[in-house]
N, CA, C and O atoms as a GROMACS GRO file, in nm:
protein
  544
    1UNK      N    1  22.208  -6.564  21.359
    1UNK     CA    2  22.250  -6.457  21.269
    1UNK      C    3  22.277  -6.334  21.354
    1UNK      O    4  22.199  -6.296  21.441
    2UNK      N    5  22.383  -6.278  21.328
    2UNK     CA    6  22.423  -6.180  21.450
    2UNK      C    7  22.400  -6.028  21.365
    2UNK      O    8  22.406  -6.029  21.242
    3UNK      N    9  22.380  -5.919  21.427
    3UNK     CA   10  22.306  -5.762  21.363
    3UNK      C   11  22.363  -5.747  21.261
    3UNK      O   12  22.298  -5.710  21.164
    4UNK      N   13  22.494  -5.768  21.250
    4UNK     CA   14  22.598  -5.695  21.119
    4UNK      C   15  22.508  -5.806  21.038
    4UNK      O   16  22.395  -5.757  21.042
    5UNK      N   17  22.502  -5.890  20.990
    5UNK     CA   18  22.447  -6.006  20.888
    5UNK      C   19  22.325  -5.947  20.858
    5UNK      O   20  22.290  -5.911  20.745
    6UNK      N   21  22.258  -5.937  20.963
    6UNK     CA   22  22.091  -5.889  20.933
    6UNK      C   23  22.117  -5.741  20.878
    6UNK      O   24  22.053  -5.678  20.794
    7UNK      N   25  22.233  -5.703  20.952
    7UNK     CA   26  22.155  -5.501  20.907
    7UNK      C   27  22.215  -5.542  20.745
    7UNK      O   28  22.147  -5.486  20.658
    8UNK      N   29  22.317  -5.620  20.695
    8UNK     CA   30  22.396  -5.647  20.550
    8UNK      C   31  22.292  -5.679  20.483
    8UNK      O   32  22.282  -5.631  20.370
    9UNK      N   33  22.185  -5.768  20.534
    9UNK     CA   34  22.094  -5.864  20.428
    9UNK      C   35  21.970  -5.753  20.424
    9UNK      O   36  21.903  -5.774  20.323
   10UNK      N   37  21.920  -5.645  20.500
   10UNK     CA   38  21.865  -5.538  20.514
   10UNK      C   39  21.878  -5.430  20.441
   10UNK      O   40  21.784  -5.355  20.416
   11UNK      N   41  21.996  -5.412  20.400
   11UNK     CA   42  22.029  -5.305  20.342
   11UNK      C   43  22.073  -5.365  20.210
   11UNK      O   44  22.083  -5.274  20.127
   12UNK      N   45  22.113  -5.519  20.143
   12UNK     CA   46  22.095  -5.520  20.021
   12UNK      C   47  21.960  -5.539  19.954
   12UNK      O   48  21.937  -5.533  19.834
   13UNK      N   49  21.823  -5.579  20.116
   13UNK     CA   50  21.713  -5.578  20.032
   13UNK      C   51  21.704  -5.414  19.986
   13UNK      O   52  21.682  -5.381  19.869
   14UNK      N   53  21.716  -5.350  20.059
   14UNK     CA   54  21.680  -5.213  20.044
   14UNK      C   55  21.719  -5.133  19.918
   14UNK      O   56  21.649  -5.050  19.860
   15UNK      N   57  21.850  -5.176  19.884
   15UNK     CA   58  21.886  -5.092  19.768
   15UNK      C   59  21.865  -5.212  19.621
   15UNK      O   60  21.888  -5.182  19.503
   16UNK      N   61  21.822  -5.328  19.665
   16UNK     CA   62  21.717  -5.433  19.536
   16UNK      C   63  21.618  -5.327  19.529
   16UNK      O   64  21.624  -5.257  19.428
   17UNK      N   65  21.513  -5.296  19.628
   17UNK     CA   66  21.381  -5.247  19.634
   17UNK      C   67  21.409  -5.082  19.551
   17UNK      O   68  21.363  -5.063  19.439
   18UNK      N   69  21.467  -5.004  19.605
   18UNK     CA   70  21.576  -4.890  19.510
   18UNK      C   71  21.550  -4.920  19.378
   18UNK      O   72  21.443  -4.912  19.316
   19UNK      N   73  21.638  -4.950  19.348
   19UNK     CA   74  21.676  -5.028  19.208
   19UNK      C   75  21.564  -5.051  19.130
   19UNK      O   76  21.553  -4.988  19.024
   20UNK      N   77  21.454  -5.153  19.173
   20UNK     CA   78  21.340  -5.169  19.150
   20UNK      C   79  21.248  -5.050  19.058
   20UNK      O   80  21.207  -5.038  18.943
   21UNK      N   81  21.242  -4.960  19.207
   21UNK     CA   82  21.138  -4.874  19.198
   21UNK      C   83  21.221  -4.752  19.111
   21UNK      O   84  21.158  -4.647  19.094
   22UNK      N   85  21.342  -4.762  19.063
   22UNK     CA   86  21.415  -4.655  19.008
   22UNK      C   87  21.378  -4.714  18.873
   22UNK      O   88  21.315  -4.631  18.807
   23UNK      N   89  21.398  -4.848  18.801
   23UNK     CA   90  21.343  -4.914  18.681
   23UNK      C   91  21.241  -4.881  18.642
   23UNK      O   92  21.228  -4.840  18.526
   24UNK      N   93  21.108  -4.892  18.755
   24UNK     CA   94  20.934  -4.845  18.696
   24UNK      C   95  20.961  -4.713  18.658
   24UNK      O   96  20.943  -4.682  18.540
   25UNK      N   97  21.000  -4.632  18.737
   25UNK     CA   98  21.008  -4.496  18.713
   25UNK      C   99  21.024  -4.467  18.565
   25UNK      O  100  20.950  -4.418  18.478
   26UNK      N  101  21.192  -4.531  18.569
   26UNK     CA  102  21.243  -4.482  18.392
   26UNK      C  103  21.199  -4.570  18.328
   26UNK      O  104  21.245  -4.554  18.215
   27UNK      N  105  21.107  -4.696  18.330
   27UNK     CA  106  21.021  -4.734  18.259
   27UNK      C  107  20.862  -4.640  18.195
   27UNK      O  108  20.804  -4.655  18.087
   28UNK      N  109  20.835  -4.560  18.294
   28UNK     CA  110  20.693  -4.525  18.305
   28UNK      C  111  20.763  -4.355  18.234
   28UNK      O  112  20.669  -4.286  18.195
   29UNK      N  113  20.845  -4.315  18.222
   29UNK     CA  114  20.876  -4.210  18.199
   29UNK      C  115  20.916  -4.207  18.040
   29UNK      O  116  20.907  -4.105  17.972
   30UNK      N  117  20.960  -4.333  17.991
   30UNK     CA  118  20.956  -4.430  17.854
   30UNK      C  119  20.841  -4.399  17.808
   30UNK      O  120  20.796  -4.331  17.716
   31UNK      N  121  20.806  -4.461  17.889
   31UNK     CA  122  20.590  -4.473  17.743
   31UNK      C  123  20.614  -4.381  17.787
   31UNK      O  124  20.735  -4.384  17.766
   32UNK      N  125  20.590  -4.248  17.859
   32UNK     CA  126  20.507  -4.133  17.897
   32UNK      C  127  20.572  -4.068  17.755
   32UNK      O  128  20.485  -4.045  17.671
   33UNK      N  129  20.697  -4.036  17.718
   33UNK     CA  130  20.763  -3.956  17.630
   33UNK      C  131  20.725  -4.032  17.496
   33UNK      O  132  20.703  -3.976  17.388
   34UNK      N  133  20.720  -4.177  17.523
   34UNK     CA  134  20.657  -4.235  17.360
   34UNK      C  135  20.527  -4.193  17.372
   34UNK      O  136  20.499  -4.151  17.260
   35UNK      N  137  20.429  -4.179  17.445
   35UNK     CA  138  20.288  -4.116  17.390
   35UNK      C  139  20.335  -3.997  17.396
   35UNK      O  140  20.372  -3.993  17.278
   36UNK      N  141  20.361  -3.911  17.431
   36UNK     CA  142  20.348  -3.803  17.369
   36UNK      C  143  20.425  -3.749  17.274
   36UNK      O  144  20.397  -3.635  17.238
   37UNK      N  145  20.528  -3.811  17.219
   37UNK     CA  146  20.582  -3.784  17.088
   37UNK      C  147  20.451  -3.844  16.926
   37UNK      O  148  20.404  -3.790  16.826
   38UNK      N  149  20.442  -3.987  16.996
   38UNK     CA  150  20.321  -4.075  16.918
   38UNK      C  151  20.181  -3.954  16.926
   38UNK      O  152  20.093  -3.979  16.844
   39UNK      N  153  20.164  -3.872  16.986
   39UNK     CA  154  20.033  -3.766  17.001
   39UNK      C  155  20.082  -3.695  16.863
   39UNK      O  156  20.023  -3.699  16.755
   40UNK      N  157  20.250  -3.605  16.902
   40UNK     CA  158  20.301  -3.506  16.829
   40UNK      C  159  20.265  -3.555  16.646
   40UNK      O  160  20.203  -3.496  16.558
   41UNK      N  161  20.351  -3.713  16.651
   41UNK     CA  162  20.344  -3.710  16.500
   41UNK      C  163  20.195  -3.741  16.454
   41UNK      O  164  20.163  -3.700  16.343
   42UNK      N  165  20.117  -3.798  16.517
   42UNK     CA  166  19.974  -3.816  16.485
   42UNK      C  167  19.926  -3.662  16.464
   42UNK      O  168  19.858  -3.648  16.361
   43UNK      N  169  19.945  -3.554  16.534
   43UNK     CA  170  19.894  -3.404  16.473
   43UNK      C  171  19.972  -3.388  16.356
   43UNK      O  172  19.931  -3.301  16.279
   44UNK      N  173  20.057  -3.439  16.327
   44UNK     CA  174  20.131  -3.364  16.175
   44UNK      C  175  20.021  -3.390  16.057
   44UNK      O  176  19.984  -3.316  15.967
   45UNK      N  177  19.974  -3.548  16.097
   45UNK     CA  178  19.929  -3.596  15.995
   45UNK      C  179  19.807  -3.565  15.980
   45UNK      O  180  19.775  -3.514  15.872
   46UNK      N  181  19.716  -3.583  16.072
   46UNK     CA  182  19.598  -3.510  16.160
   46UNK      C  183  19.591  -3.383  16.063
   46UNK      O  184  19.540  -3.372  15.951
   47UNK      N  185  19.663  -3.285  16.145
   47UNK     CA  186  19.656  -3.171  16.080
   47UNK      C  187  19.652  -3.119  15.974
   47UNK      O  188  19.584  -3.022  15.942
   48UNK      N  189  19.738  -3.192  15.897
   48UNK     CA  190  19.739  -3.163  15.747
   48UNK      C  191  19.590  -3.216  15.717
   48UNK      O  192  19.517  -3.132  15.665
   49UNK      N  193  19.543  -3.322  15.739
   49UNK     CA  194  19.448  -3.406  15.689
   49UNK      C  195  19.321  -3.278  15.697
   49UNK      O  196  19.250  -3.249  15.601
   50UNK      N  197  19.313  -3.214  15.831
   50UNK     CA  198  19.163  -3.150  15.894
   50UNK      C  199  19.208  -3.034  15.815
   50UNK      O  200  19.102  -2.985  15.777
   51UNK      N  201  19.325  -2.947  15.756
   51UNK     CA  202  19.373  -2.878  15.710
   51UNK      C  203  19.264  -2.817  15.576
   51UNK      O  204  19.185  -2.726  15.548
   52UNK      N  205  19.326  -2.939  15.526
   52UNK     CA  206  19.324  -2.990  15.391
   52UNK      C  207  19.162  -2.970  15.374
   52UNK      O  208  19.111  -2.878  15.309
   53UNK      N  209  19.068  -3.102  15.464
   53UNK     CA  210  18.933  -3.097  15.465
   53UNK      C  211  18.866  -3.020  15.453
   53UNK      O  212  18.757  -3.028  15.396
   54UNK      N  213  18.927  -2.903  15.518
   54UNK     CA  214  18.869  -2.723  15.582
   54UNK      C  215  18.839  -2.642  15.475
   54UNK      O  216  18.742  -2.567  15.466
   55UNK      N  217  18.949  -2.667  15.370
   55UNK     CA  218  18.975  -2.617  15.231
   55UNK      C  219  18.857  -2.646  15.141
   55UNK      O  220  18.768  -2.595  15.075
   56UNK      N  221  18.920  -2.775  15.185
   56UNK     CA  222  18.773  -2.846  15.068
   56UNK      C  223  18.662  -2.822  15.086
   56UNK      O  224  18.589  -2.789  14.993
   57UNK      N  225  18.626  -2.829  15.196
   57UNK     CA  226  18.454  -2.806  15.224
   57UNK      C  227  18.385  -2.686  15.235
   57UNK      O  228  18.268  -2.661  15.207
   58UNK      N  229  18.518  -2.578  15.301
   58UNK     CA  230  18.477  -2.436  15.286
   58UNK      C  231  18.467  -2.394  15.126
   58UNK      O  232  18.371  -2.327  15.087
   59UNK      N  233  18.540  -2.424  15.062
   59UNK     CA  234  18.522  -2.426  14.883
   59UNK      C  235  18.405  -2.474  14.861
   59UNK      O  236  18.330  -2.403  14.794
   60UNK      N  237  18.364  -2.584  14.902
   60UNK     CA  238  18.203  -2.685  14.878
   60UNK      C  239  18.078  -2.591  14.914
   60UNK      O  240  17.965  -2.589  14.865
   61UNK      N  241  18.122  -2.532  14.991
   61UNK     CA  242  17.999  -2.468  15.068
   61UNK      C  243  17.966  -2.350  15.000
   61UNK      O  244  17.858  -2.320  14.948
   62UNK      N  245  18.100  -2.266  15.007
   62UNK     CA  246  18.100  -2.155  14.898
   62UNK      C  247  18.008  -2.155  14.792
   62UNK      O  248  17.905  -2.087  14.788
   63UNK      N  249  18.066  -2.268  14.669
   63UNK     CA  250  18.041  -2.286  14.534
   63UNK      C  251  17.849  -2.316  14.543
   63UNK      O  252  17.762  -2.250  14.487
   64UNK      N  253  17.830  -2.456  14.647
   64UNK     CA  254  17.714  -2.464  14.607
   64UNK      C  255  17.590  -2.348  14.742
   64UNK      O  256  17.467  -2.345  14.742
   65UNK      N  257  17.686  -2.274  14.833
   65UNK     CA  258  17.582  -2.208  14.899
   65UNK      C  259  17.494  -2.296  14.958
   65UNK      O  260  17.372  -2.311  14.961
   66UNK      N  261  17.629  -2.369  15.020
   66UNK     CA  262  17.530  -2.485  15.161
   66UNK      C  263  17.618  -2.470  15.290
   66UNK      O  264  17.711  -2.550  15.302
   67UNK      N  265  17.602  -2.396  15.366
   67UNK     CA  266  17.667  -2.426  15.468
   67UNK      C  267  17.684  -2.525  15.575
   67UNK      O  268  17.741  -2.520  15.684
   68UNK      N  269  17.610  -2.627  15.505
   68UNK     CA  270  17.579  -2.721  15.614
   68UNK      C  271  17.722  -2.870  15.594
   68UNK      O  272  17.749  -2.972  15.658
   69UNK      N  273  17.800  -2.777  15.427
   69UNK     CA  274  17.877  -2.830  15.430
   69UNK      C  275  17.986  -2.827  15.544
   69UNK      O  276  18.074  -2.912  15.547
   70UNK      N  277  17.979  -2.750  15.615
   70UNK     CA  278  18.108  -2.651  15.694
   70UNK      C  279  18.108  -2.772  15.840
   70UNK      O  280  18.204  -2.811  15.908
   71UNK      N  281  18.000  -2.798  15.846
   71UNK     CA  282  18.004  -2.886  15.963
   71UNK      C  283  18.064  -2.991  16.027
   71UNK      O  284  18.058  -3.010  16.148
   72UNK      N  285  18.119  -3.058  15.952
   72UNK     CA  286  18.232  -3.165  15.956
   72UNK      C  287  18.368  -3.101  16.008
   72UNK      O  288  18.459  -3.177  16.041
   73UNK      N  289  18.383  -2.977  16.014
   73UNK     CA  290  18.522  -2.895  16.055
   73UNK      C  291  18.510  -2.891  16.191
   73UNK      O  292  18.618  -2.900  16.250
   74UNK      N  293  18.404  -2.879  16.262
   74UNK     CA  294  18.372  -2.860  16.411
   74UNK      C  295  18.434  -3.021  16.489
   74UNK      O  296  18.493  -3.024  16.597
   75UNK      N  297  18.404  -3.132  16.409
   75UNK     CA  298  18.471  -3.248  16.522
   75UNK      C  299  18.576  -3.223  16.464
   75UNK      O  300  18.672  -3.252  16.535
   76UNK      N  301  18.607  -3.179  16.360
   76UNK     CA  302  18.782  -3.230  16.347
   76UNK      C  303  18.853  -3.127  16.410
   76UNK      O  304  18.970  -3.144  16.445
   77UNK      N  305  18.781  -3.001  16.431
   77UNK     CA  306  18.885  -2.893  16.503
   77UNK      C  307  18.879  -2.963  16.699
   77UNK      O  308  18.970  -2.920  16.770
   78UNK      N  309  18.804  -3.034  16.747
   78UNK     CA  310  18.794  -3.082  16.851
   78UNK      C  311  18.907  -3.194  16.844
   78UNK      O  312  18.993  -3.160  16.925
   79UNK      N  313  18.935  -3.282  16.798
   79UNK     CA  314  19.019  -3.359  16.773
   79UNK      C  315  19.110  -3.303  16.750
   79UNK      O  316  19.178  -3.332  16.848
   80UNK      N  317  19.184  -3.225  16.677
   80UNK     CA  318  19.245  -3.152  16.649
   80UNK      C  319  19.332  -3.066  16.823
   80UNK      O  320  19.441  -3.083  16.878
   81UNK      N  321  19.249  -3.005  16.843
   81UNK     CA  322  19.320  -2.916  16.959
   81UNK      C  323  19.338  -3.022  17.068
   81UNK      O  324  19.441  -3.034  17.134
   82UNK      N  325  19.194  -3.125  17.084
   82UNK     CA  326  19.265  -3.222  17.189
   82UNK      C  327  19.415  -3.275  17.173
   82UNK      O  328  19.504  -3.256  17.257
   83UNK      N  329  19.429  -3.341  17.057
   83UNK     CA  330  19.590  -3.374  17.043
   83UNK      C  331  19.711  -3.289  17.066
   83UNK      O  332  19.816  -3.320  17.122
   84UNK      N  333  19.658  -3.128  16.986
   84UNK     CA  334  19.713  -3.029  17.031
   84UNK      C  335  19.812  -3.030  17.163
   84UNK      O  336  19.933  -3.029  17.188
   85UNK      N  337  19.690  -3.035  17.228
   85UNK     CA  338  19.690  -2.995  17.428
   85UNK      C  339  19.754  -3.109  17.476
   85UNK      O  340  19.830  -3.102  17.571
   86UNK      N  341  19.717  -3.267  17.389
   86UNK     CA  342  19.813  -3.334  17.454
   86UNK      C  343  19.975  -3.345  17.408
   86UNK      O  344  20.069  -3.370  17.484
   87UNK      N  345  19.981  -3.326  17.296
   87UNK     CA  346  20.108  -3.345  17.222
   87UNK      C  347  20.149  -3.158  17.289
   87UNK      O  348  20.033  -3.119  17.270
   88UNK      N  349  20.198  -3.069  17.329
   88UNK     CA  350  20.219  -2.947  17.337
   88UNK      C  351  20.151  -2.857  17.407
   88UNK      O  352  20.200  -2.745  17.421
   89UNK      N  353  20.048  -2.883  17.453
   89UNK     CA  354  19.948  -2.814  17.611
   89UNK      C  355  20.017  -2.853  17.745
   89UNK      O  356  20.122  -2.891  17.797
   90UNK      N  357  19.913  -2.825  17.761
   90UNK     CA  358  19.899  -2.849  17.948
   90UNK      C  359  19.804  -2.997  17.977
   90UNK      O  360  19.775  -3.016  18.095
   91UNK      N  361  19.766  -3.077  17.901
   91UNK     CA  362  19.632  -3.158  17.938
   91UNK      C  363  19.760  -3.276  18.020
   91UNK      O  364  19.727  -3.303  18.136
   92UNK      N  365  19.841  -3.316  17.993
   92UNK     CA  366  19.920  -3.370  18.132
   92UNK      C  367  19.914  -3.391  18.223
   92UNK      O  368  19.897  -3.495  18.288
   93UNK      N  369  19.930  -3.258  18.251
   93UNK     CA  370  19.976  -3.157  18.365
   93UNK      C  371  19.825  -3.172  18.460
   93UNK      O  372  19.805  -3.203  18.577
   94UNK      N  373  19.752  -3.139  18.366
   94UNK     CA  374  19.605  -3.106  18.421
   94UNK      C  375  19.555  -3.270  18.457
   94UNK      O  376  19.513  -3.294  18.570
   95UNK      N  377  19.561  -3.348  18.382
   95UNK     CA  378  19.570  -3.468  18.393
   95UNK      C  379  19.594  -3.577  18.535
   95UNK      O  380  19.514  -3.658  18.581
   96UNK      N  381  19.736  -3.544  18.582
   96UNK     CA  382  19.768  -3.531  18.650
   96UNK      C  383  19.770  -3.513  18.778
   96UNK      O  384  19.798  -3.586  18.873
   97UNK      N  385  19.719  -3.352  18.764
   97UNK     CA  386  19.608  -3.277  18.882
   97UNK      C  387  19.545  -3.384  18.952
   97UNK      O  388  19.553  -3.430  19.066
   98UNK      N  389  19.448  -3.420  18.799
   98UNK     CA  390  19.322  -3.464  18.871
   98UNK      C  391  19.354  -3.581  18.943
   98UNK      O  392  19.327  -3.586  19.063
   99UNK      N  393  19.424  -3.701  18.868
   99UNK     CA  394  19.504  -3.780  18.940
   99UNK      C  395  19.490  -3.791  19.110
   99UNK      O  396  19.414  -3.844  19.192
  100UNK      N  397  19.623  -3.702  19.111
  100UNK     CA  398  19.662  -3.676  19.236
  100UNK      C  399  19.489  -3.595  19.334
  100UNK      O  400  19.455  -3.631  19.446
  101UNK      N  401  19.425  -3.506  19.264
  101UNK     CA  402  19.288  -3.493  19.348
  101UNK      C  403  19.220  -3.654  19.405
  101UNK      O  404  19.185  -3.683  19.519
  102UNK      N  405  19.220  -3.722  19.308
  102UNK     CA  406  19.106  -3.821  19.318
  102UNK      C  407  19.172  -3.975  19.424
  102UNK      O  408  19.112  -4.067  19.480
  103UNK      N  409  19.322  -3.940  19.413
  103UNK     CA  410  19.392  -3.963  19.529
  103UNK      C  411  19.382  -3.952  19.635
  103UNK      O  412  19.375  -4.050  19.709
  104UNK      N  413  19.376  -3.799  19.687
  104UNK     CA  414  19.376  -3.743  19.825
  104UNK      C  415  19.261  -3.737  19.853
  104UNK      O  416  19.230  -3.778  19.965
  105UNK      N  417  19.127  -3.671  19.742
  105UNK     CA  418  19.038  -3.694  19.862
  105UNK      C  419  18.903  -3.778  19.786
  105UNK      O  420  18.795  -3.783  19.845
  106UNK      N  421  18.920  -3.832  19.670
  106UNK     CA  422  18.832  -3.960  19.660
  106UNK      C  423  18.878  -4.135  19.642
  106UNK      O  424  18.819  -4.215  19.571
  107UNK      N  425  18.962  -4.154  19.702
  107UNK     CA  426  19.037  -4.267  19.678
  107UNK      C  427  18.902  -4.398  19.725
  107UNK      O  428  18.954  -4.505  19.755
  108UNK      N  429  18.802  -4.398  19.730
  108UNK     CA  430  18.736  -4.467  19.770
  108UNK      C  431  18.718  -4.536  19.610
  108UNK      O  432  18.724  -4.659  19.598
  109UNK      N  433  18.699  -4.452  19.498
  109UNK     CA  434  18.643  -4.434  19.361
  109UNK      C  435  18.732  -4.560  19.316
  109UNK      O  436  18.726  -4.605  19.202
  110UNK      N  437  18.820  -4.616  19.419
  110UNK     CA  438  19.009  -4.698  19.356
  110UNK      C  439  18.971  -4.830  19.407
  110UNK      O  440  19.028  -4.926  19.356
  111UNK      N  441  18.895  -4.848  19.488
  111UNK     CA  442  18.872  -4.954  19.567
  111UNK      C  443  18.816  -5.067  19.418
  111UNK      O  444  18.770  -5.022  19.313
  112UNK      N  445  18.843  -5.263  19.459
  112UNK     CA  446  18.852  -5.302  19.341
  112UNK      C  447  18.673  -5.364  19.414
  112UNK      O  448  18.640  -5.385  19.531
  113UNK      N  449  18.613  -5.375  19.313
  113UNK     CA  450  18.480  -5.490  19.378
  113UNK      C  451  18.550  -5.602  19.463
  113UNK      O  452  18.658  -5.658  19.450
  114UNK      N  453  18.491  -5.608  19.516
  114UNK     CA  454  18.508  -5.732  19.635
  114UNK      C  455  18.616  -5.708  19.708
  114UNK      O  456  18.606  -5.773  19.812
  115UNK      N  457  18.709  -5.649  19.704
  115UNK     CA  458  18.835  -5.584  19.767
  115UNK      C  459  18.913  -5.679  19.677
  115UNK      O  460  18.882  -5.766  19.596
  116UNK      N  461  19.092  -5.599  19.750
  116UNK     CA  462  19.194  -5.648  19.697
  116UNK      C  463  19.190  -5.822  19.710
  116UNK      O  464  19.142  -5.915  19.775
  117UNK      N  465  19.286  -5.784  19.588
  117UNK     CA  466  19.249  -6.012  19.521
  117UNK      C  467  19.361  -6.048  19.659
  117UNK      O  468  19.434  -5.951  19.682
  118UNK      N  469  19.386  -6.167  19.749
  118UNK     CA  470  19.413  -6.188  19.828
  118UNK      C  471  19.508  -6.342  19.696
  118UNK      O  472  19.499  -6.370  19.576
  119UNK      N  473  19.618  -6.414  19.862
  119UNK     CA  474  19.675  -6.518  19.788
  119UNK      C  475  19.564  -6.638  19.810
  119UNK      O  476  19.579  -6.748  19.758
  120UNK      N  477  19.464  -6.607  19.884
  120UNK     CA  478  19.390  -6.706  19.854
  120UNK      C  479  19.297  -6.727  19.772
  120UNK      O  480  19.255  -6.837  19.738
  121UNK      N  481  19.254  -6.603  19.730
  121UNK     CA  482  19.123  -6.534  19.604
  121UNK      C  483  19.230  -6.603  19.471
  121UNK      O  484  19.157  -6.651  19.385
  122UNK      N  485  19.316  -6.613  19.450
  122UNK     CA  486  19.412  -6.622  19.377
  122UNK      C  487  19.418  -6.825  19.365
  122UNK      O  488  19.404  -6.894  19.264
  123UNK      N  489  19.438  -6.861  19.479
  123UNK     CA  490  19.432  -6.994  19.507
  123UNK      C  491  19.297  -7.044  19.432
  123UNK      O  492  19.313  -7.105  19.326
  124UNK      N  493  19.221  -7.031  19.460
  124UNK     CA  494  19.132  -7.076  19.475
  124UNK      C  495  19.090  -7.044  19.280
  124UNK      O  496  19.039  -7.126  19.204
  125UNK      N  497  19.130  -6.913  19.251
  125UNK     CA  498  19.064  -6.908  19.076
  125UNK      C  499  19.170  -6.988  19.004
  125UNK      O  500  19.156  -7.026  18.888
  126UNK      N  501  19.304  -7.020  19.096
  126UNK     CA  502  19.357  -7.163  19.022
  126UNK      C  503  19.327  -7.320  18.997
  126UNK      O  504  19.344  -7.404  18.908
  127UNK      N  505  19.276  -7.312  19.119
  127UNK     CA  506  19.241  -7.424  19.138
  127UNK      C  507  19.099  -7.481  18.987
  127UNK      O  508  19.101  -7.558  18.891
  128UNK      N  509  19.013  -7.400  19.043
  128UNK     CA  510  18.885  -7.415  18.970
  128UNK      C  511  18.936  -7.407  18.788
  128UNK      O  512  18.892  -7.464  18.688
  129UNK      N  513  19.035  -7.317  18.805
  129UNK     CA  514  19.078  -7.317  18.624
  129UNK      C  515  19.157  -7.476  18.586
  129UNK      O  516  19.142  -7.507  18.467
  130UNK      N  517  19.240  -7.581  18.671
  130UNK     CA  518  19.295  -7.645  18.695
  130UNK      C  519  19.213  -7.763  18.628
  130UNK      O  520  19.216  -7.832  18.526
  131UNK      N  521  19.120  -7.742  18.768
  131UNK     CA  522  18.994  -7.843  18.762
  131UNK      C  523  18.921  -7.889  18.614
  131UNK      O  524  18.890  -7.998  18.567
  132UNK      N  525  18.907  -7.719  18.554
  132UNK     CA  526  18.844  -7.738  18.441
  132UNK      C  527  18.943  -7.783  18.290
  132UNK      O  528  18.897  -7.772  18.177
  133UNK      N  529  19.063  -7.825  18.315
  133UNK     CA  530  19.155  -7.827  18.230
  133UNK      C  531  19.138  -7.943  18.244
  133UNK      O  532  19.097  -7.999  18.142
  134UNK      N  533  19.159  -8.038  18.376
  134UNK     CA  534  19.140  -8.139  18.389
  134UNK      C  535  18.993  -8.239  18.331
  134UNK      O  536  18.991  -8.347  18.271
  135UNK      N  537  18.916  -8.180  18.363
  135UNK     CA  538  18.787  -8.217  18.296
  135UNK      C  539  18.796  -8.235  18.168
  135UNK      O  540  18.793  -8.355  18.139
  136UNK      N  541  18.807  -8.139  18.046
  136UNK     CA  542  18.849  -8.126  17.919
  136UNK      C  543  18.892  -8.279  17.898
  136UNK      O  544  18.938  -8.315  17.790
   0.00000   0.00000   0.00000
């Protein structure tokens, strides 16, 4: 095989591998915009719902002079702003951050038990699954 052939078969792996990694991308950029639209309409409904509750119970509490009705507003306002922050905040972003922190300087935290599955770690949990099919 003479250089022109190799650098040809080189450079169509290269722009396969391109291609590839250009797909995950606008794949991963897909869900990313479907969850966070799926966040957005979940607060409409959300909201109205904890809205609504707020009404009711602050009325409840009022009438019978229990404030202990009021308490149920505290997780839903937590729920509430979390979706908030994700549907229309920064929690992403911040998200993200941390990501990329736990990347650079704890990447140890990534490591899998026993280390990466190998083609023989792989071999071998075929085999034994094989075995047991066979048995059956």
């Amino acid at each position: 095989m003479n250089w022109e052939s190799r650098y040809s078969v080189a450079h169509h792996e290269n722009v396969k591998l391109e291609r590839q990694l250009i797909l995950q991308n606008l794949i991963r950029e897909r869900q990313t915009a479907m969850q966070i639209a799926w966040t957005r309409e979940f607060l409409k409904y959300f909201g109205t719902f904890s809205g609504l509750a707020a009404v009711v119970l602050t009325t409840g509490a009022i009438k019978r002079k229990n404030p202990a009705l009021l308490m149920p507003i505290l997780p839903l306002s937590f729920v509430f702003s979390y979706h908030y922050d994700m549907g229309y905040g920064t929690l992403l972003q911040r998200i993200k951050g941390e990501a990329e922190n736990i990347l650079d300087t704890q990447s140890t935290l990534l490591e899998l038990p026993k280390g990466p599955l190998t083609l023989e770690d792989l071999e071998k949990i075929r085999t034994s699954q094989s075995n047991f099919i066979i048995e059956k």
